[in-house]
C-alpha positions as a Python dict, from the first residue, in 0.01 Angstrom:
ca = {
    (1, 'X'): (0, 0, 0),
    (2, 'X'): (-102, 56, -349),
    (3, 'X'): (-55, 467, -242),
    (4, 'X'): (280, 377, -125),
    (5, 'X'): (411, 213, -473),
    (6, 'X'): (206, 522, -717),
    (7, 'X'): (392, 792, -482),
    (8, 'X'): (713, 551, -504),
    (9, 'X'): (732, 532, -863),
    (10, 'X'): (631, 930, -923),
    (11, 'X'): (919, 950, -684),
    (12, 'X'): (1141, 752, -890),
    (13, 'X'): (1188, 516, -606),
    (14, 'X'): (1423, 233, -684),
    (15, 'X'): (1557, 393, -1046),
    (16, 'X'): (1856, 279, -1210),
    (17, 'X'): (2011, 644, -1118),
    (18, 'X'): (1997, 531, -742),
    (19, 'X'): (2202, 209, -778),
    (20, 'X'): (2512, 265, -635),
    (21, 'X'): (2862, 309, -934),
    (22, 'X'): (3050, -54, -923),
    (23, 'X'): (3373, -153, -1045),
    (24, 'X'): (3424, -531, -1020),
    (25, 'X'): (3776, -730, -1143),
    (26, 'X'): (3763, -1119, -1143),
    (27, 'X'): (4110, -1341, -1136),
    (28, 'X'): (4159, -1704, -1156),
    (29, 'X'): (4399, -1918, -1201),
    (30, 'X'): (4385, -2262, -1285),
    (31, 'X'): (4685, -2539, -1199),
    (32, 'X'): (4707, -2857, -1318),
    (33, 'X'): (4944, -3106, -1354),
    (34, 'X'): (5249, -2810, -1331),
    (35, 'X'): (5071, -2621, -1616),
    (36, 'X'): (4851, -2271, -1592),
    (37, 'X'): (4600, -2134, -1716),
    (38, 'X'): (4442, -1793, -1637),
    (39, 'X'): (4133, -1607, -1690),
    (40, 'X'): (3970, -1302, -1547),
    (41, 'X'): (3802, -960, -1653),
    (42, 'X'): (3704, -620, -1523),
    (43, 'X'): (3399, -398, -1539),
    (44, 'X'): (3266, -86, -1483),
    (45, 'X'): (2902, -16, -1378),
    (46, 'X'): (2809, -362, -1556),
    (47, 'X'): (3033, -295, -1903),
    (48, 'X'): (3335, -527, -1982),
    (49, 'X'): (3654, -316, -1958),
    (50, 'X'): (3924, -601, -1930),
    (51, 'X'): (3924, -980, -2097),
    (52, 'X'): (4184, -1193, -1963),
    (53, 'X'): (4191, -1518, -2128),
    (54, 'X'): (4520, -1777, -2113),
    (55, 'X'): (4815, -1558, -2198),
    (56, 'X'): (4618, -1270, -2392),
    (57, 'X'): (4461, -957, -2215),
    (58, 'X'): (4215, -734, -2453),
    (59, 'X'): (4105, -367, -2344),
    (60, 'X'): (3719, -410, -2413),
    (61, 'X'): (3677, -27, -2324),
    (62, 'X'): (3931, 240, -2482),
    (63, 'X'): (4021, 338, -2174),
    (64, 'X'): (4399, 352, -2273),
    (65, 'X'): (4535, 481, -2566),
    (66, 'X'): (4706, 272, -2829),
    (67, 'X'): (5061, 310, -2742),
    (68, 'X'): (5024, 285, -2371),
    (69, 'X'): (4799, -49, -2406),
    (70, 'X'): (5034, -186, -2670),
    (71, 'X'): (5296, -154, -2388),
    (72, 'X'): (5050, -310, -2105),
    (73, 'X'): (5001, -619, -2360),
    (74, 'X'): (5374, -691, -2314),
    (75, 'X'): (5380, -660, -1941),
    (76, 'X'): (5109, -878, -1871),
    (77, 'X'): (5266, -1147, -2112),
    (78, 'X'): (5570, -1128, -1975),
    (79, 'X'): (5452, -1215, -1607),
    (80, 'X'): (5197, -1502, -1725),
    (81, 'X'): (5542, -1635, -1854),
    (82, 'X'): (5687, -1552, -1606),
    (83, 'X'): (5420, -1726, -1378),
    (84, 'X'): (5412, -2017, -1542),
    (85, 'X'): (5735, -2087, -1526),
    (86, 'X'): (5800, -2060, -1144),
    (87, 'X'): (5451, -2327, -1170),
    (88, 'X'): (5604, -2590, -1374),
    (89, 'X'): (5970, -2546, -1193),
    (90, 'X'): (5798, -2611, -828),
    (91, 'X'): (5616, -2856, -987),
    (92, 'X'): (5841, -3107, -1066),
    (93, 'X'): (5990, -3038, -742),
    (94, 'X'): (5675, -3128, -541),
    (95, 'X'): (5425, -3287, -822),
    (96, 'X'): (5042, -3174, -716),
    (97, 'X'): (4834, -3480, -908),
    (98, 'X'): (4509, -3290, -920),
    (99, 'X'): (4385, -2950, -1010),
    (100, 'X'): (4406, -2637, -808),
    (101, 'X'): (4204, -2330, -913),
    (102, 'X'): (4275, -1993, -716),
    (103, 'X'): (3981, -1718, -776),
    (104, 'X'): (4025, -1394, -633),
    (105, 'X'): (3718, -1112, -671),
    (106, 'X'): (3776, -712, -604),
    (107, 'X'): (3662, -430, -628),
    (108, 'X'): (3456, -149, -489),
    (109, 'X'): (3096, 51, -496),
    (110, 'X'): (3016, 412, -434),
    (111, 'X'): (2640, 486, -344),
    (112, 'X'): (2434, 803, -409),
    (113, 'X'): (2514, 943, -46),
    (114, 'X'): (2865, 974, -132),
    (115, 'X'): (2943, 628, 96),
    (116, 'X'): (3188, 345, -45),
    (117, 'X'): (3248, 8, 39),
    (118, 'X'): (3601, -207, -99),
    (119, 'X'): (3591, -559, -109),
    (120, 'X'): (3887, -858, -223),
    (121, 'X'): (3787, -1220, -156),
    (122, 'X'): (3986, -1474, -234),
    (123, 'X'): (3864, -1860, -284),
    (124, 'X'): (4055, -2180, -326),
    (125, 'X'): (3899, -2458, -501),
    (126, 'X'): (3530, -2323, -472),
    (127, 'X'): (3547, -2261, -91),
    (128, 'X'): (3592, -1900, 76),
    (129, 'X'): (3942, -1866, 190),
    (130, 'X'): (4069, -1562, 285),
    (131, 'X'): (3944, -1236, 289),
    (132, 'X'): (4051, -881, 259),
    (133, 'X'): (3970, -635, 603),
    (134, 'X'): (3959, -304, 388),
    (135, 'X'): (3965, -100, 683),
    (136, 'X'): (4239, -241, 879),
    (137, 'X'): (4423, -339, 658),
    (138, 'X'): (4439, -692, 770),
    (139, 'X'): (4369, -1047, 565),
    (140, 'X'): (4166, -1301, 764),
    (141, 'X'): (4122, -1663, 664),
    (142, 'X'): (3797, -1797, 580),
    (143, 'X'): (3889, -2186, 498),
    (144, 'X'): (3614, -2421, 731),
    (145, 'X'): (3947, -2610, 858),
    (146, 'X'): (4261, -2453, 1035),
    (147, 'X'): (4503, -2611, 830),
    (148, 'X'): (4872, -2496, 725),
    (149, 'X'): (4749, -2429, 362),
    (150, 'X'): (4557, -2098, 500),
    (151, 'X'): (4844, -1997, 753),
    (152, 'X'): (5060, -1980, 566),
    (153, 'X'): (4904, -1770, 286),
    (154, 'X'): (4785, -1526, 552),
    (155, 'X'): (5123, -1483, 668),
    (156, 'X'): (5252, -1411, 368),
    (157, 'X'): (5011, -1124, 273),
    (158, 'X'): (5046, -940, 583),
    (159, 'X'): (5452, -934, 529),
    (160, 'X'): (5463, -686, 282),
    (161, 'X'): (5307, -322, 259),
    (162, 'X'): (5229, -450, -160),
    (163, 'X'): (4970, -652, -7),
    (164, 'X'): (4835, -438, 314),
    (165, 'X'): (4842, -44, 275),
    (166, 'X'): (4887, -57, -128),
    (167, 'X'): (4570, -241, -165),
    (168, 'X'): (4437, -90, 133),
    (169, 'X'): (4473, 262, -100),
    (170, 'X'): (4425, 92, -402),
    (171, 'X'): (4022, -4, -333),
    (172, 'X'): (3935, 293, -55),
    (173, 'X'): (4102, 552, -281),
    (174, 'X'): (4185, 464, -642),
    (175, 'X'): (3891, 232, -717),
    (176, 'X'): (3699, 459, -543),
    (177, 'X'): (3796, 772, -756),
    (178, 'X'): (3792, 604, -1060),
    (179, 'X'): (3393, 609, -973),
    (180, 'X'): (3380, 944, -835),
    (181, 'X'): (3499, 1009, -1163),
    (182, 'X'): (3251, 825, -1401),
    (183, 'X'): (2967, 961, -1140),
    (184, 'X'): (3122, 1310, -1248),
    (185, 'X'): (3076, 1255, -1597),
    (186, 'X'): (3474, 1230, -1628),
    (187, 'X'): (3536, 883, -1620),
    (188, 'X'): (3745, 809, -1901),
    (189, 'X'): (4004, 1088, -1870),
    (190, 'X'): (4031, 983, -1489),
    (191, 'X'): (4062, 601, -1554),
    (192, 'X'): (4340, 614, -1829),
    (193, 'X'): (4590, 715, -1536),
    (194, 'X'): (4479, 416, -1336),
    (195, 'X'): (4444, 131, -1565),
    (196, 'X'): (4779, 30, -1511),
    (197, 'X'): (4731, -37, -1158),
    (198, 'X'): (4341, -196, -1213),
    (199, 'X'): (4489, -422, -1465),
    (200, 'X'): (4775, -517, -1240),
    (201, 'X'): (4549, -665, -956),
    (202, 'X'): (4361, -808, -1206),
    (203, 'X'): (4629, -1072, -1287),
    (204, 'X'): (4795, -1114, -948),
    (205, 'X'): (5111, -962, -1048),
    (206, 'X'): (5183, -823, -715),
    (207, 'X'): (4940, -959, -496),
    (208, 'X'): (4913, -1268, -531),
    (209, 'X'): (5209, -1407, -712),
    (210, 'X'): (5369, -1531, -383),
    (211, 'X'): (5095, -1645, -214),
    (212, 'X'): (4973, -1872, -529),
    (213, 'X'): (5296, -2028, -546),
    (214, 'X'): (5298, -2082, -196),
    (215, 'X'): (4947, -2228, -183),
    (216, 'X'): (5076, -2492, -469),
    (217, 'X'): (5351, -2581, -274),
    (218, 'X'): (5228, -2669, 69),
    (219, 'X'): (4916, -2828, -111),
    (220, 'X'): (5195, -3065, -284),
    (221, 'X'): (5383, -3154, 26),
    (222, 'X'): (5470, -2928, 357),
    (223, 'X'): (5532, -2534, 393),
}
């Protein structure tokens, strides 16, 4: 054993160059009593990238120039606004007395052998409930009870190509080559034409806006 771990380590067995390239974005937003609040962030390979927190969204990394971030700042605003709005309307239609928090986790790895693997999980209120099939393209629910809550949201993902084959392409192919890229030694050049698009699932702004609101409502009454 001990002349298994000496060749190992001349070997470089188990060295930070063999862990596998990561890029990891974290969403959540929180509902309570018709008002929202949202937080989240993005990283690359362990470094900050993204800071989402309430209404304001901070580049960590340069990875867009001035200008073009100044504009991305305005989007993002404009749909938390936007968001919260639609919250507090379909709240005082159907009041929801307690506090719902919606956290949704993507991203993807590439290893050292040139594999990948995508992920998106989505949880409601701490619990697993729903799930992104990368390959197929296909949403499965993950909620311990069969209710209407988790129906309906996986209904209403697999409607619409924005949440199927865009996000299907999204993870397999751009969050993919945004780490082919960094593993090439050309991540930042890469990136800037994708940060748009990374900091767009970030917040839900395709997505998820639809199924969030839909996930407050039937929790408030019936879908």
């Amino acid at each position: 054993m001990l002349r298994l771990l000496l060749l190992c380590g001349a070997l470089g067995c188990g060295a930070d160059q063999a862990a596998p390239h990561t890029f990891t974005m974290l969403q959540q937003t929180r509902v309570s009593k018709g008002n929202s609040i949202f937080w989240g962030n993005a990283s690359l390979d362990g470094r900050l990238s993204h800071l989402l927190e309430g209404n304001n969204v901070t580049q960590v990394l340069p990875l867009e120039p001035p200008d073009a971030w100044a504009r991305r700042q305005q989007d993002v605003t404009s749909y938390l606004l936007y968001f919260g709005q639609l919250v507090k309307l379909f709240s005082k239609e159907r009041p929801i007395n307690y506090t719902q928090i919606l956290c949704c986790r993507l991203g993807c790895q590439l290893f050292p052998n040139g594999t990948a693997h995508s992920f998106y999980e989505v949880t409601l209120n701490g619990t697993a409930f729903l799930t992104f099939h990368v390959p197929t393209a296909t949403w499965e629910r993950r909620w311990p009870r069969g209710d209407a809550v988790a129906t309906f949201a996986e209904r209403e993902l697999m409607k619409y190509p924005k949440t199927t084959q865009d996000l299907q392409h999204f993870l397999n192919t751009t969050c993919v080559g945004i780490l082919q890229a960094q593993s090439a030694g050309t991540g930042k050049q890469s990136i800037r034409s994708h940060a748009p698009l990374v900091l767009g699932l970030i917040l839900g702004t395709i997505a998820l806006l639809g199924m969030a609101v839909g996930i407050f409502l039937c929790t408030g009454g019936s879908c």
